[in-house]
VOTOR-497638 format. One record per residue (C-alpha): residue number from 1; residue in three letters; chain; x, y, z. Coordinates in steps of 0.1 Angstrom, whole numbers. Example, Ala and Ser with C-alpha at 12.3 -4.5 7.8 and 13.67 -1.06 7.14 Angstrom:
<rs>
     k     r   c       u       v       w
     1   ALA   A     123     -45      78
     2   SER   A     137     -11      71
</rs>
This chain:
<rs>
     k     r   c       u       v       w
     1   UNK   A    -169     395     694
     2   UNK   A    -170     391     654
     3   UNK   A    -201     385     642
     4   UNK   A    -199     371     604
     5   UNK   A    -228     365     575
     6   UNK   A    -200     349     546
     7   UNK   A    -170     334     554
     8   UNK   A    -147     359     536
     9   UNK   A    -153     383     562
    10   UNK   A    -131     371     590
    11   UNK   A     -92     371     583
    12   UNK   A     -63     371     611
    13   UNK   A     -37     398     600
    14   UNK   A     -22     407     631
    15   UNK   A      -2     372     641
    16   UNK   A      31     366     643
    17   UNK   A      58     338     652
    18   UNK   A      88     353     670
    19   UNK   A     113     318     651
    20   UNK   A     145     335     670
    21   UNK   A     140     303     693
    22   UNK   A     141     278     663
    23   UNK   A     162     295     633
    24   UNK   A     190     313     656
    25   UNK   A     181     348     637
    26   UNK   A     153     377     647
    27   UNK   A     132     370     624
    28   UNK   A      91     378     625
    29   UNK   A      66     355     609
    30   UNK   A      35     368     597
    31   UNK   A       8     343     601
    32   UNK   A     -15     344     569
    33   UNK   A     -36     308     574
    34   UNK   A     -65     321     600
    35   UNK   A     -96     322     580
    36   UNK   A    -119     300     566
    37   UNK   A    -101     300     533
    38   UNK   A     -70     289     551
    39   UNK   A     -44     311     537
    40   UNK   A     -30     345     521
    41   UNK   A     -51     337     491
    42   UNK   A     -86     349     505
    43   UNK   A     -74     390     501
    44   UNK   A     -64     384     461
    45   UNK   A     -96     362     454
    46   UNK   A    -117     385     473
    47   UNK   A    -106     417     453
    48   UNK   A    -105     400     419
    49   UNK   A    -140     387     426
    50   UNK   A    -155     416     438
    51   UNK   A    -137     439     409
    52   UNK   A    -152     412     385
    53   UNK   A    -190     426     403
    54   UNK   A    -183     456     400
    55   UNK   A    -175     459     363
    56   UNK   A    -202     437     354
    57   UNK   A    -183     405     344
    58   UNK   A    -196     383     371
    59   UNK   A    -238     385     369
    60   UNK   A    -261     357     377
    61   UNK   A    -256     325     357
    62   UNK   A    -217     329     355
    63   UNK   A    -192     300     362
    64   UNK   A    -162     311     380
    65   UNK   A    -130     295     365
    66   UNK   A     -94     301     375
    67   UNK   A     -60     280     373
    68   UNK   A     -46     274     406
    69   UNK   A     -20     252     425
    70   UNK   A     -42     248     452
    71   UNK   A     -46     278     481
    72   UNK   A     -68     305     454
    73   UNK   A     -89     276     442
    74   UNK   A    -100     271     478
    75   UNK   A    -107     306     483
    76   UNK   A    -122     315     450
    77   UNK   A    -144     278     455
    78   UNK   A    -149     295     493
    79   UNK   A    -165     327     479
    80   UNK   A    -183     313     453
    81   UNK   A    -202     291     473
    82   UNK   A    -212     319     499
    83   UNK   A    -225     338     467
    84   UNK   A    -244     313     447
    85   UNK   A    -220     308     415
    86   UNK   A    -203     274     403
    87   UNK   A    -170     274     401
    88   UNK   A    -141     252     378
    89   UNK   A    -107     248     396
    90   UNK   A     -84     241     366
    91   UNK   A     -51     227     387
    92   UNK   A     -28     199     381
    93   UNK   A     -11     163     394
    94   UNK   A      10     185     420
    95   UNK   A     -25     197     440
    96   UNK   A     -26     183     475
    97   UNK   A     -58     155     480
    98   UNK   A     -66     172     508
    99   UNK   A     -70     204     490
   100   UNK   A     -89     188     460
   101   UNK   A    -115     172     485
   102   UNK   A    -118     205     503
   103   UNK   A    -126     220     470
   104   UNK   A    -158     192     461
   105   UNK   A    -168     193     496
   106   UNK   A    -172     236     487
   107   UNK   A    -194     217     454
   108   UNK   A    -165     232     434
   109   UNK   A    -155     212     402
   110   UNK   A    -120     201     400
   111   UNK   A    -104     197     367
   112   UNK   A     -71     182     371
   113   UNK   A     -41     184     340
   114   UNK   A     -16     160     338
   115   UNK   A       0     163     308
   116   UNK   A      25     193     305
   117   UNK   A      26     222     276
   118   UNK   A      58     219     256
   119   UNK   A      66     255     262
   120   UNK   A      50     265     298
   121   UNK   A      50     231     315
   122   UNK   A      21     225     337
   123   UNK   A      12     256     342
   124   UNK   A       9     262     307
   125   UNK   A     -12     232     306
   126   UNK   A     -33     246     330
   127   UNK   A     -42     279     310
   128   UNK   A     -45     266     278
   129   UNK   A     -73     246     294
   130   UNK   A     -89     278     309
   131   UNK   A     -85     298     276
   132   UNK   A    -107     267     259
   133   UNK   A    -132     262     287
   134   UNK   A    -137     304     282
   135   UNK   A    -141     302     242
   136   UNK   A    -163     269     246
   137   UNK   A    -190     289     267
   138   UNK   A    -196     326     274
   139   UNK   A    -205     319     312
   140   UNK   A    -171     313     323
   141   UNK   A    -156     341     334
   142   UNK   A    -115     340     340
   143   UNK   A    -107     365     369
   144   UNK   A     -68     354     356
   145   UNK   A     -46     356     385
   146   UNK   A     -15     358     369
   147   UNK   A     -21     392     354
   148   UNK   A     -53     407     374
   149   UNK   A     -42     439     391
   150   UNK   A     -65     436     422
   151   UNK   A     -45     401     431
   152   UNK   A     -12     427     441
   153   UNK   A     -36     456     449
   154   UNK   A     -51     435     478
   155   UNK   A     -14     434     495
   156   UNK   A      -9     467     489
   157   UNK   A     -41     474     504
   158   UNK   A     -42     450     535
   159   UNK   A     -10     428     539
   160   UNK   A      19     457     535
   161   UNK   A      -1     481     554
   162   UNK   A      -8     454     586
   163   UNK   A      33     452     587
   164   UNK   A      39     484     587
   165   UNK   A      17     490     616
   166   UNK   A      33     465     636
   167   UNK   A      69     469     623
   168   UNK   A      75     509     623
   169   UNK   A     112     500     625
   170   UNK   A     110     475     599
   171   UNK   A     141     469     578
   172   UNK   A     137     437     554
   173   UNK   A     108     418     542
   174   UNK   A     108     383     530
   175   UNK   A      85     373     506
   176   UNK   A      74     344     485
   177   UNK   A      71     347     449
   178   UNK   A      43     327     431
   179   UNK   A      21     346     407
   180   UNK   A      41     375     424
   181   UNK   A       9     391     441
   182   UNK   A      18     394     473
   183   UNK   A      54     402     465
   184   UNK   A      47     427     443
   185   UNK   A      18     444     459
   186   UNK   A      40     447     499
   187   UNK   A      69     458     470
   188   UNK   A      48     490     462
   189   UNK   A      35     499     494
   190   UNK   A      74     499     508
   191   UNK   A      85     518     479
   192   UNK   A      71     549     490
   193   UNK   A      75     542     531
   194   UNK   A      88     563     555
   195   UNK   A     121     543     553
   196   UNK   A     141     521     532
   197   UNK   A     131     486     534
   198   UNK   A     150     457     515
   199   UNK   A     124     436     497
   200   UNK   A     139     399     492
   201   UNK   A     124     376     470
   202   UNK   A     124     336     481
   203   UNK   A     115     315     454
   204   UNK   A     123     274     447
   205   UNK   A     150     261     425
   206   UNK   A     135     249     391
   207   UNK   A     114     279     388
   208   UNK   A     116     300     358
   209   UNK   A     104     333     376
   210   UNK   A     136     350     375
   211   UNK   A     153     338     345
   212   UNK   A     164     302     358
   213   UNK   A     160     277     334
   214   UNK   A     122     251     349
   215   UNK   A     129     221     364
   216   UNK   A     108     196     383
   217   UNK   A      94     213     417
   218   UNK   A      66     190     431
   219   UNK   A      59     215     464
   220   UNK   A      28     237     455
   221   UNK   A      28     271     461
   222   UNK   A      60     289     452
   223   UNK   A      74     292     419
   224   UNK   A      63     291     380
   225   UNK   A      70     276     349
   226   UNK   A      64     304     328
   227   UNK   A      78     348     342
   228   UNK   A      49     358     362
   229   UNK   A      35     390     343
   230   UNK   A      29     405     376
   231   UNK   A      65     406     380
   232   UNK   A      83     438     380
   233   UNK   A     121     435     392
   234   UNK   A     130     471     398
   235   UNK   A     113     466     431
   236   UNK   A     130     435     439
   237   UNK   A     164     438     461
   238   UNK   A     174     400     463
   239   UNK   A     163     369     452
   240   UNK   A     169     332     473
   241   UNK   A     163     303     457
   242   UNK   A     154     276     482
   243   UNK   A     159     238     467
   244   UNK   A     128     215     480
   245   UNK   A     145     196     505
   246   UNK   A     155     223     522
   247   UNK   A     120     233     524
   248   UNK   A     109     201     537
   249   UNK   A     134     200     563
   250   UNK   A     129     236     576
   251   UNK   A      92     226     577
   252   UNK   A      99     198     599
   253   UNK   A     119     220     623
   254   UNK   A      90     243     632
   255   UNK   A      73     214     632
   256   UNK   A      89     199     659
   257   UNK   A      84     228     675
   258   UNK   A      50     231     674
   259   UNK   A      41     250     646
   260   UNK   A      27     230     611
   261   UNK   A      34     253     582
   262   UNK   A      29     250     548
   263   UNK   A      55     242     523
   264   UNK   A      53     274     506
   265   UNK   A      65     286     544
   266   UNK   A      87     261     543
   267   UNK   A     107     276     512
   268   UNK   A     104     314     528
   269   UNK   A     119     306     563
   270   UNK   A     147     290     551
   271   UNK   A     153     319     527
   272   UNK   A     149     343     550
   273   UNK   A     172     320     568
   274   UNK   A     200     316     551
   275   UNK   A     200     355     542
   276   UNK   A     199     366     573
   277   UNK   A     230     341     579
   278   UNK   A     251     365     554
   279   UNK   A     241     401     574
   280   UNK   A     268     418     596
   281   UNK   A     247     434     618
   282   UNK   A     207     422     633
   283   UNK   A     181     439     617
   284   UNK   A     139     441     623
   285   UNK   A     132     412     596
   286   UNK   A      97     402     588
   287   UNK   A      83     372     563
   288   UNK   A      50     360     554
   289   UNK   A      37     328     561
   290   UNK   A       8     324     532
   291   UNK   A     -10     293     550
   292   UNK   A      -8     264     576
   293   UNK   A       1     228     570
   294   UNK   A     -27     205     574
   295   UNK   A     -29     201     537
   296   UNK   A       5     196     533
   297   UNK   A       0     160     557
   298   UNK   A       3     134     531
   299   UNK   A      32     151     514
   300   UNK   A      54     174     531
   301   UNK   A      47     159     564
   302   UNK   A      45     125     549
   303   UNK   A      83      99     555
   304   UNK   A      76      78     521
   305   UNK   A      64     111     500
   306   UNK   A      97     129     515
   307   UNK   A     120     100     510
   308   UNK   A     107      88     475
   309   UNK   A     114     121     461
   310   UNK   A     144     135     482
   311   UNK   A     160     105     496
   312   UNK   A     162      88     527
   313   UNK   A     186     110     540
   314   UNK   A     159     139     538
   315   UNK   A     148     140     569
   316   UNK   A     179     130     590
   317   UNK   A     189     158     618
   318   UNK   A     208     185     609
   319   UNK   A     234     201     630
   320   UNK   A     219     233     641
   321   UNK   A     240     262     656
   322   UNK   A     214     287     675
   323   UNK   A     232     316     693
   324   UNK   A     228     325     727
   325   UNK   A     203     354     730
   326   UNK   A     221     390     732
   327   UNK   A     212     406     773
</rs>
């Protein structure tokens, strides 16, 4: 029976969704949304924050501050709370309500942009408020995400090894690519495996992550505005770009089964979907879930969010071909 004094001890990381049933391929989900954080996010803000201790950047008196679509905030505001500093989520118009009230009810502050940076769109916006709440007071302290080693060093630590434990045989791995932590951290650790394993990249259209040109995404979670410096290609061996609506309707599939994902899941099923789709042969496929859905219930989930955006034709059935099981 675990027995917990701060919240950031207890994660889930041995789940996972055989989706054969609903997507027609044998595919593995690894379920990251069990702990009190509610997704992937707890490892990288948990290493970053205790790295920060460590080299005596966060002492008594400091105010956490970090840019964030939503899932870090949480965890960063999570941690934060359980160890007595303040903490400034910097995110913008695209942040779920349920994730902003999470974040006051953790007595987080929430500062939310609107406008986007001529150059690096929202996201810009979002760090070039950051960089002036840093240079306006020396008690904010930036754990920056985007290029803070210990967010990929947590995968490689926890998340890659977890898989490989449960998938010895384990031939592809789909992987979301936001601020590239996870991706590039499970990317390392399979480098260097026992065996091959193809790493494939799902990102959304009208993100500028690998080289596309930005374009409006309104799903948090997956994709940038601006090359994630935690990017490193040479361990990448395929990229799927996954346009929104797709995302929203795979979403609603597992939903109808029973399961309520996040949209960032969403986007990496259906990549991991439509790659699988184009293999000649089965394989042992595994991809990583980074968080539930319940925040995701007034947009994703939502029939006048989904059809103002995508259409009314959204969220009509598709025809869906599933095989009949191999004996």
């Amino acid at each position: 029976m675990p027995v917990i004094s701060t919240p950031q001890a207890f994660n889930q990381d041995d789940l996972y969704v055989d989706l054969e049933a609903i997507t027609g391929h044998q595919l593995f989900l690894k379920c990251e949304g069990f702990n009190f954080a509610g997704s992937i996010k707890l490892k990288a803000a948990t290493a970053m924050v205790e790295a920060a201790e460590r080299d005596g950047l966060l002492t008594p008196g400091s105010i956490l501050v970090e840019s964030s679509s939503g899932n870090l905030g949480v965890a960063l505001g999570m941690i934060a709370a359980s160890k007595g500093y303040q903490f400034v989520c910097v995110t913008d118009s695209r942040c779920n309500l349920a994730t902003r009230l999470l974040l006051k009810a953790l007595g987080s502050q929430v500062r939310i942009v609107t406008e986007p940076s001529p150059t690096g769109g929202l996201l810009g916006a979002r760090i070039d408020h950051v960089r002036a709440l840093c240079a306006s007071d020396d008690r904010y302290v930036w754990l920056n995400q985007y290029t803070n080693p210990n967010n990929h060093f947590a995968h490689y630590r926890t998340t890659a090894p977890a898989i490989a434990r449960a998938f010895p045989d384990l031939d592809v791995l789909f992987v979301g690519a936001g601020t590239a932590g996870t991706l590039m951290g499970c990317a390392r650790y399979f480098r260097t495996w026992h065996r091959p394993v193809r790493i494939v990249a799902i990102d959304s259209e009208g993100s500028a992550t690998f080289g596309h040109t930005p374009s409006r995404r309104m799903i948090p979670g997956l994709g940038t505005s601006i090359r994630p410096p935690l990017l490193d290609t040479s361990y990448i061996d395929d990229v799927v770009h996954v346009n929104e609506a797709e995302t929203i309707r795979t979403c609603h599939q597992l939903a109808r089964h029973g399961f309520i994902f996040g949209g960032s899941t969403g986007t990496v099923v259906n990549g991991a979907t439509q790659w699988l789709a184009q293999q000649d042969q089965p394989v042992t496929a595994v991809a990583i879930a980074p968080d539930l859905g319940e925040r995701y219930l007034e947009t994703v989930y939502q029939t006048d969010w989904v059809q103002d955006l995508y259409g009314e034709d959204v969220l009509q059935p598709q025809t869906v071909t599933v095989p009949a099981p191999t004996p």
